[in-house]
RODO-2510 file (C-alpha; in nm, 4 decimals, decimal comma):
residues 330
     n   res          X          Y          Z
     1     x     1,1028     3,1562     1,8982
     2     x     1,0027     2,8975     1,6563
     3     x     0,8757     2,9323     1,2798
     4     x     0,7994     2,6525     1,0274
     5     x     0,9767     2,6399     0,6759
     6     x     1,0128     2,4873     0,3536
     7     x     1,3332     2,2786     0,4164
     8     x     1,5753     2,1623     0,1230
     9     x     1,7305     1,8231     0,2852
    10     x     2,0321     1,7810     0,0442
    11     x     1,9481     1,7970    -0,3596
    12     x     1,7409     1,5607    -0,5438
    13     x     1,3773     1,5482    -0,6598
    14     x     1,0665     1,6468    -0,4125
    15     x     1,1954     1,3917    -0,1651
    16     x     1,4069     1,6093    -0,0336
    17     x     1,1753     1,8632     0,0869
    18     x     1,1246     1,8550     0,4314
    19     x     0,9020     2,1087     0,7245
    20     x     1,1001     2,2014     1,0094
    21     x     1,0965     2,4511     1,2834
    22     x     1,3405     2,6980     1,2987
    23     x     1,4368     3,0339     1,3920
    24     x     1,1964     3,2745     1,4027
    25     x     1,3929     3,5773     1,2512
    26     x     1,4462     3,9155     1,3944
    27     x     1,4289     4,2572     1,1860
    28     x     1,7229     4,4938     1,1752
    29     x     1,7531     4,8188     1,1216
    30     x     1,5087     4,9304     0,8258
    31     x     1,4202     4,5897     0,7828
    32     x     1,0321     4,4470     0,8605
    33     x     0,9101     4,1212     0,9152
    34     x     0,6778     3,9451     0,6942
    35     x     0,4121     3,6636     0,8664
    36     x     0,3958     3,4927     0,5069
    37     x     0,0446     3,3930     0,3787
    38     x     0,0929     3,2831     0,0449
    39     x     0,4569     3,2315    -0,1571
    40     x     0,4867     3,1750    -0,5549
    41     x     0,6793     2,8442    -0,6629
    42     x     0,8976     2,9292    -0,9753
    43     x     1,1819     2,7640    -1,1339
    44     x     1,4701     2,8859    -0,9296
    45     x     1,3213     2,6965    -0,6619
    46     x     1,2813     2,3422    -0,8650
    47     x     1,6774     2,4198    -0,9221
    48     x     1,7712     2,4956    -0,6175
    49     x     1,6111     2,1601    -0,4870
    50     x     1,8245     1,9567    -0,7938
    51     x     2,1536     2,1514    -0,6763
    52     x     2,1795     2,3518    -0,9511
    53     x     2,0988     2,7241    -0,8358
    54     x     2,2241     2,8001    -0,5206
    55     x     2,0702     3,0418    -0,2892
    56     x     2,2816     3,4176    -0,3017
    57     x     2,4955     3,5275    -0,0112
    58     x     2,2953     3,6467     0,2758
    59     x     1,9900     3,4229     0,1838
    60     x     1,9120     3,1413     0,3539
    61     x     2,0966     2,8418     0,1787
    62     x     1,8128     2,5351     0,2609
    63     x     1,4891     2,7235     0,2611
    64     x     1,3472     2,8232    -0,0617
    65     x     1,0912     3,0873    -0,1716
    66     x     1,1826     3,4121    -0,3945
    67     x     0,8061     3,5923    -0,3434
    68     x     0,6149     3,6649    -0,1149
    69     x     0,2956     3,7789     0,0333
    70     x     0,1456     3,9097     0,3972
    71     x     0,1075     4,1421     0,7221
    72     x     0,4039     4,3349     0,8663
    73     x     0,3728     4,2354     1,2018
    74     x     0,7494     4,3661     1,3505
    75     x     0,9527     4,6422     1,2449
    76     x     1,3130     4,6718     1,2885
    77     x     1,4949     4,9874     1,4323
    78     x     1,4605     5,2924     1,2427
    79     x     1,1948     5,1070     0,9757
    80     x     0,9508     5,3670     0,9178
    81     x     0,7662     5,3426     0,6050
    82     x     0,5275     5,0475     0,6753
    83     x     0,2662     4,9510     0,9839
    84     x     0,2207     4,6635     1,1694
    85     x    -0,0791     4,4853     1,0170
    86     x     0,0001     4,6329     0,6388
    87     x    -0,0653     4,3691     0,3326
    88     x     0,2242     4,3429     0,1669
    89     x     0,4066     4,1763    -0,1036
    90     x     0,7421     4,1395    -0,2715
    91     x     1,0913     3,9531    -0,3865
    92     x     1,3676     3,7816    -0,2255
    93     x     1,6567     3,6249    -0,2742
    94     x     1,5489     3,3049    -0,0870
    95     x     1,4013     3,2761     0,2216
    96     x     1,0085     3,2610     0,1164
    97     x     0,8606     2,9120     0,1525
    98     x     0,8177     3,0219     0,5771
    99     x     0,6004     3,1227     0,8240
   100     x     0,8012     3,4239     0,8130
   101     x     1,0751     3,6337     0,6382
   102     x     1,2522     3,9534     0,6987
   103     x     1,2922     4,2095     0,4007
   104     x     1,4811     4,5513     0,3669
   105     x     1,1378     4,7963     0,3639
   106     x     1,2091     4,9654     0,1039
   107     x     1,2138     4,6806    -0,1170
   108     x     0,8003     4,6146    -0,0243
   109     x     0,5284     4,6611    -0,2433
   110     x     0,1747     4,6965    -0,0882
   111     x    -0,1114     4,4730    -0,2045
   112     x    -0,3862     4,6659    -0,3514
   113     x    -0,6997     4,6079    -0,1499
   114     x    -0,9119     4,4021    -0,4639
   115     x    -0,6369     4,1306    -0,4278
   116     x    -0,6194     3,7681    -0,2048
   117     x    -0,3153     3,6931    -0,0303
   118     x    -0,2738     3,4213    -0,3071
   119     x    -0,3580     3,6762    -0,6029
   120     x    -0,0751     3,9092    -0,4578
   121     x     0,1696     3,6260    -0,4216
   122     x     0,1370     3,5621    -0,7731
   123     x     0,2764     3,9119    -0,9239
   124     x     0,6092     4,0082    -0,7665
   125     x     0,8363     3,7775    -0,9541
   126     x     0,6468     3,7368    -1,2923
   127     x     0,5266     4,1237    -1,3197
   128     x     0,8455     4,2479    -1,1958
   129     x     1,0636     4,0529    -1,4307
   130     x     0,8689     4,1049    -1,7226
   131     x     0,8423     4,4764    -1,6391
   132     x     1,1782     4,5223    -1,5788
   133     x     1,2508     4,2865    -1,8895
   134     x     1,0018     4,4961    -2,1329
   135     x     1,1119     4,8360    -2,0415
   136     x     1,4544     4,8718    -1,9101
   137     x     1,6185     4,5995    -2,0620
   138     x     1,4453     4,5470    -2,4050
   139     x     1,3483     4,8931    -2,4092
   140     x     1,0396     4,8715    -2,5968
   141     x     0,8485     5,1836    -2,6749
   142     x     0,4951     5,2478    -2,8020
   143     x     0,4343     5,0582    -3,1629
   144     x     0,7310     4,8199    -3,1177
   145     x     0,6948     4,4534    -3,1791
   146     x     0,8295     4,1943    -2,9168
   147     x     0,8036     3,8096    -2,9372
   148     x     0,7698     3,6478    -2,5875
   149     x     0,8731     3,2351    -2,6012
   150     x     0,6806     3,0777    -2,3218
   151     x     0,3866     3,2812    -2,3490
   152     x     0,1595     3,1078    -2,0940
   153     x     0,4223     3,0901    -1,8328
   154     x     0,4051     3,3086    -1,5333
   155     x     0,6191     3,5860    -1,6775
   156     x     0,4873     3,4782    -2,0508
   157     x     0,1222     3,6174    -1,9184
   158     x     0,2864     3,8912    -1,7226
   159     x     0,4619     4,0086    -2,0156
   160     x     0,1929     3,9847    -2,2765
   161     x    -0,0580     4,1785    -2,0125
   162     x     0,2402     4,4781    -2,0115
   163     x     0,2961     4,4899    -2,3475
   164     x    -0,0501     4,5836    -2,4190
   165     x    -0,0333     4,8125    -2,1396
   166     x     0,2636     4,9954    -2,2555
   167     x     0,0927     5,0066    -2,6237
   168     x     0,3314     4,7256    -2,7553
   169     x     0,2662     4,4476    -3,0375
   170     x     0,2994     4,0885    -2,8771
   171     x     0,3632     3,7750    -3,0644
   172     x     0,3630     3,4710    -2,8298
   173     x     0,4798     3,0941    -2,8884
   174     x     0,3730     2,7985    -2,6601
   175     x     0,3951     2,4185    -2,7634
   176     x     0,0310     2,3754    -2,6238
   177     x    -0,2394     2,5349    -2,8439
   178     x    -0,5016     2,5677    -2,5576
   179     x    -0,2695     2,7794    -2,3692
   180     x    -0,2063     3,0162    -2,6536
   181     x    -0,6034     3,0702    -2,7139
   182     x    -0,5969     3,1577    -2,3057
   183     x    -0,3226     3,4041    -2,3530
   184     x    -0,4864     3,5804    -2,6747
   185     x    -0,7824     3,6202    -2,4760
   186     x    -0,5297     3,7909    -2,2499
   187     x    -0,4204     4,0318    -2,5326
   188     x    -0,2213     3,8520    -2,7181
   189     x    -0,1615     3,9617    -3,0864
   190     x    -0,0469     3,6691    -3,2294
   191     x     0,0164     3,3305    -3,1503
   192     x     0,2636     3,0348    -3,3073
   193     x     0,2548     2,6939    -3,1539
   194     x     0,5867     2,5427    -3,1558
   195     x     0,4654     2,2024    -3,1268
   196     x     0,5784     2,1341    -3,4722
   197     x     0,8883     2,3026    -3,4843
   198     x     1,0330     2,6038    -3,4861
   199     x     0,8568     2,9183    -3,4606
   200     x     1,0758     3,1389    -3,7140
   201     x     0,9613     3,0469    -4,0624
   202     x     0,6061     3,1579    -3,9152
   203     x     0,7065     3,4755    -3,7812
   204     x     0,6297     3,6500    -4,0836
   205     x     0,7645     4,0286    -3,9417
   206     x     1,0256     4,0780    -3,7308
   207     x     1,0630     4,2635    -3,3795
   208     x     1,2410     4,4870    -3,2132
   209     x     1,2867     4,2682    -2,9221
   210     x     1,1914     3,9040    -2,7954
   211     x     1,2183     3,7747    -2,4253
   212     x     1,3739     3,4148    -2,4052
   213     x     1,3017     3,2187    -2,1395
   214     x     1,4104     2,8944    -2,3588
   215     x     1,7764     2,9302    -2,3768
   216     x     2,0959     2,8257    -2,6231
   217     x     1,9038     2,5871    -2,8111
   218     x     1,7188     2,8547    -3,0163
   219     x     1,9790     3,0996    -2,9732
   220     x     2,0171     3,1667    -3,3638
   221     x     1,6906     3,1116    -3,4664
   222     x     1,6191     3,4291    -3,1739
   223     x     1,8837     3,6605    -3,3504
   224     x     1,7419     3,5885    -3,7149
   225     x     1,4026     3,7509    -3,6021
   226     x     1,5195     4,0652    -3,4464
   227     x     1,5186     4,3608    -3,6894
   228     x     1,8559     4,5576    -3,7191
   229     x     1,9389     4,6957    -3,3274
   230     x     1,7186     4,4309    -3,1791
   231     x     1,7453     4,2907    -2,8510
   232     x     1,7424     3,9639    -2,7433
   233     x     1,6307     3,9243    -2,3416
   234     x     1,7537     3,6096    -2,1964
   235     x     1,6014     3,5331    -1,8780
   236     x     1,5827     3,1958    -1,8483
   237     x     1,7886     2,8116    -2,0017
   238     x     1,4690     2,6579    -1,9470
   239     x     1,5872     2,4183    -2,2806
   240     x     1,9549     2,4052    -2,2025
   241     x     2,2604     2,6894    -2,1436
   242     x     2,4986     2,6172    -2,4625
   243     x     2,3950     2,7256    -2,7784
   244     x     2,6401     2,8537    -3,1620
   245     x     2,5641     3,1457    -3,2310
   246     x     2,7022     3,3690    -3,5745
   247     x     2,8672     3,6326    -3,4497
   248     x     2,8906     3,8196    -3,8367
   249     x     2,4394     3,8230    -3,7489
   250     x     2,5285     4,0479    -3,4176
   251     x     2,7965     4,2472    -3,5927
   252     x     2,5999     4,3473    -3,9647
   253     x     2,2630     4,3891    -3,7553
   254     x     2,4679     4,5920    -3,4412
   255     x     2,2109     4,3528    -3,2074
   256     x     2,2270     4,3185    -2,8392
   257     x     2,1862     3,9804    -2,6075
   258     x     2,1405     4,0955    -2,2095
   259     x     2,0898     3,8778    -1,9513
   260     x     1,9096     3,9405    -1,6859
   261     x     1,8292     3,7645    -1,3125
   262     x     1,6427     3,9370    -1,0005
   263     x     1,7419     3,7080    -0,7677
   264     x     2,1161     3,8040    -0,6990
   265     x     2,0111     4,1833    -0,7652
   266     x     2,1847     4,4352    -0,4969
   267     x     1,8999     4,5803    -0,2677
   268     x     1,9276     4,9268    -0,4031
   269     x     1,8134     4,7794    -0,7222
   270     x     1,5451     4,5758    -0,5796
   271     x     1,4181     4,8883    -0,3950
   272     x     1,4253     5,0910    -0,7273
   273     x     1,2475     4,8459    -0,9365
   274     x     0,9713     4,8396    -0,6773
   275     x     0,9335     5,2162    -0,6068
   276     x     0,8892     5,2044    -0,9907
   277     x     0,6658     4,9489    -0,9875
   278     x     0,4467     5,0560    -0,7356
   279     x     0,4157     5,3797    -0,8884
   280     x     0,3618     5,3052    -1,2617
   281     x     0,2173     4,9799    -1,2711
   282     x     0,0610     4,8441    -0,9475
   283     x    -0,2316     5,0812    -1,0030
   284     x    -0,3073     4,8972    -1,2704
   285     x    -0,3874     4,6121    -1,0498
   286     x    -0,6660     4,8095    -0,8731
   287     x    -1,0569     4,8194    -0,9627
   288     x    -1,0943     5,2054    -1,1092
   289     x    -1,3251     5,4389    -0,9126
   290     x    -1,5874     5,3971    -1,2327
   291     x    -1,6501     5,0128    -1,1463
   292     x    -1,4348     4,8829    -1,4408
   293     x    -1,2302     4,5880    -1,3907
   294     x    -0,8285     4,6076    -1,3539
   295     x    -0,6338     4,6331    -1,6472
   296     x    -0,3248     4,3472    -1,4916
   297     x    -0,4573     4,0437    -1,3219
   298     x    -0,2184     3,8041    -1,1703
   299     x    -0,2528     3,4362    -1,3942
   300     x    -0,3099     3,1128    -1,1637
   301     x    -0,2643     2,7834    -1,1994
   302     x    -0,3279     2,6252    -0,8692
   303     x    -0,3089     2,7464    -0,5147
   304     x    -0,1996     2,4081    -0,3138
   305     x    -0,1269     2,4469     0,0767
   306     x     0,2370     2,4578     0,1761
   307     x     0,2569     2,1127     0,2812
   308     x     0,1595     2,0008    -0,0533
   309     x     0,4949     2,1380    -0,1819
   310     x     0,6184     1,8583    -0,3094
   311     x     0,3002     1,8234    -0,5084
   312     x     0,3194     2,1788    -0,6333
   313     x     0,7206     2,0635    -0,7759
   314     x     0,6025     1,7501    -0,9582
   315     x     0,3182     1,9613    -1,0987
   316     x     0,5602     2,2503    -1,2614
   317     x     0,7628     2,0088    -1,3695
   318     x     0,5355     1,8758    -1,6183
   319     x     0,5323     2,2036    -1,7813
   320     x     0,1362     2,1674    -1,8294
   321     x     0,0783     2,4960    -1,5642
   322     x    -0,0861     2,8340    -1,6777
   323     x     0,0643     3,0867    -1,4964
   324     x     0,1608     3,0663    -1,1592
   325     x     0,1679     2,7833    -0,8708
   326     x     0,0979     2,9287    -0,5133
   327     x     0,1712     2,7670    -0,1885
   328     x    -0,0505     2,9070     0,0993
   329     x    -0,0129     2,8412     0,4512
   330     x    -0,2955     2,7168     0,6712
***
């Protein structure tokens, strides 16, 4: 059987994306297949395209897509935990932009019933990262103060919406003012448009942590506003990978940098993060019992069909999105 799919046709810009029909995959054991109703576009995917990030081993090397959301509608041998016709959502390595994709089960989140297909495609790679970036790697705690560059990017909103939920001070920097009044609105505590340079002589305090998504070009100017045993999370180059840095800063302020990427993550640490995250934070998603709105809403751009990919590309690429892109399919 036959499936359609996002197709990379060499690397380049959007010309090179291409629909074809391919194989429809088959489920192994503990493994479910996903009929795909709406996908996130994020910047792995724009690199991928140029030739610069290829797809992990065991991930389809030509069709993008790292999240996903949809209906089980097979189950592999021994795959238990989910029924055929269940909304799910959740990461992968590659493999999304499809009619179709097969996932590990354990590795699923289910989409709580207030959310769209399109709403639920919009939170597994910017709430997971940020989550994952906020509390294991930055290890904020209640009272800390974090600075988040790119604050009206997909994981810029999902981290500014968790560090209010875990009781944490957010400072956020955009070059576009309009986006930072969105995100305040959001919870934001305060705000510093870059647009006219650098954001550290208006820091005023520093924090405990900051989550980069900008890369070696503001590499120093991230380690002068950590306080003593700050962390620096670096999860993106979006501004370029080389950067100096003064090593005597790391050593007299005993400071940590960590990295951090999801998509070449081993499945047992895919599965972890999203029993975790279905427990402690995708409740949060849901409309309480009392009629009061949800406390984490998934941040949209645009939802474009799947055929308008290479639409969706040129319009990330400007940089002008708030929040996320989502491709459905019709």
């Amino acid at each position: 059987m036959q499936m359609r799919a996002v197709w990379y046709n060499g690397a380049g810009g959007p010309e090179v994306i291409e629909f074809r029909d391919v194989t429809l995959p088959e489920p192994g054991p503990q493994e479910i297949r996903v009929r795909v109703h709406a996908a996130g576009l994020n910047r792995a995917d724009l690199l991928q395209r140029m030739g610069r990030y290829p797809a992990p081993p065991g991930w389809p090397s030509q069709v993008p897509g790292l999240e996903y959301a949809g209906t089980v509608e097979l189950r592999g041998p021994g795959a238990a935990r989910w029924q055929t016709g269940d909304r799910v959502m959740g990461l992968v390595g590659g493999g999304a932009h499809a009619d179709a994709v097969v996932v590990r089960e354990d590795e699923v989140i289910p989409i709580p019933r207030s959310l769209s297909y399109a709403e639920a495609a919009a939170i597994p790679e910017a709430f997971l990262t940020a989550w994952d970036a906020l509390v294991h790697r930055a290890r904020v705690s209640t009272g800390d103060r974090v600075l988040i560059h790119a604050a009206g990017s997909g994981v810029g909103t999902a981290a500014v919406q968790l560090a209010r939920f875990l009781g944490v001070r957010s400072v956020g920097t955009s070059r576009t003012a309009a986006k930072l009044n969105r995100v305040m609105e959001m919870g934001l505590d305060e705000a510093i448009d870059t647009s006219t340079g650098s954001f550290l002589p208006r820091l005023g305090e520093k924090v405990h942590a900051l989550i980069d998504c900008l890369g070696g070009p503001v590499l120093m100017e991230n380690l002068n506003a950590l306080l003593p045993r700050g962390r620096l999370v670096l999860i993106g180059h979006l501004l370029g990978w080389h950067g100096e840095i003064d090593l005597g800063v790391v050593l007299r302020q005993r400071l940590e940098i960590i990295g951090t990427v999801m998509r070449s993550r081993a499945p047992v640490e895919r599965a972890t993060l999203a029993r975790e995250f279905t427990q402690e934070v995708l409740p949060a998603f849901a409309i309480s019992a009392g009629g009061e709105g949800p406390r984490l809403r998934p941040v949209i751009d645009a939802v474009l069909p799947m055929t308008k990919l290479a639409r969706a590309h040129e319009l990330m690429e400007k940089n002008d999105t708030f929040g996320k892109v989502i491709l459905t399919w019709n």
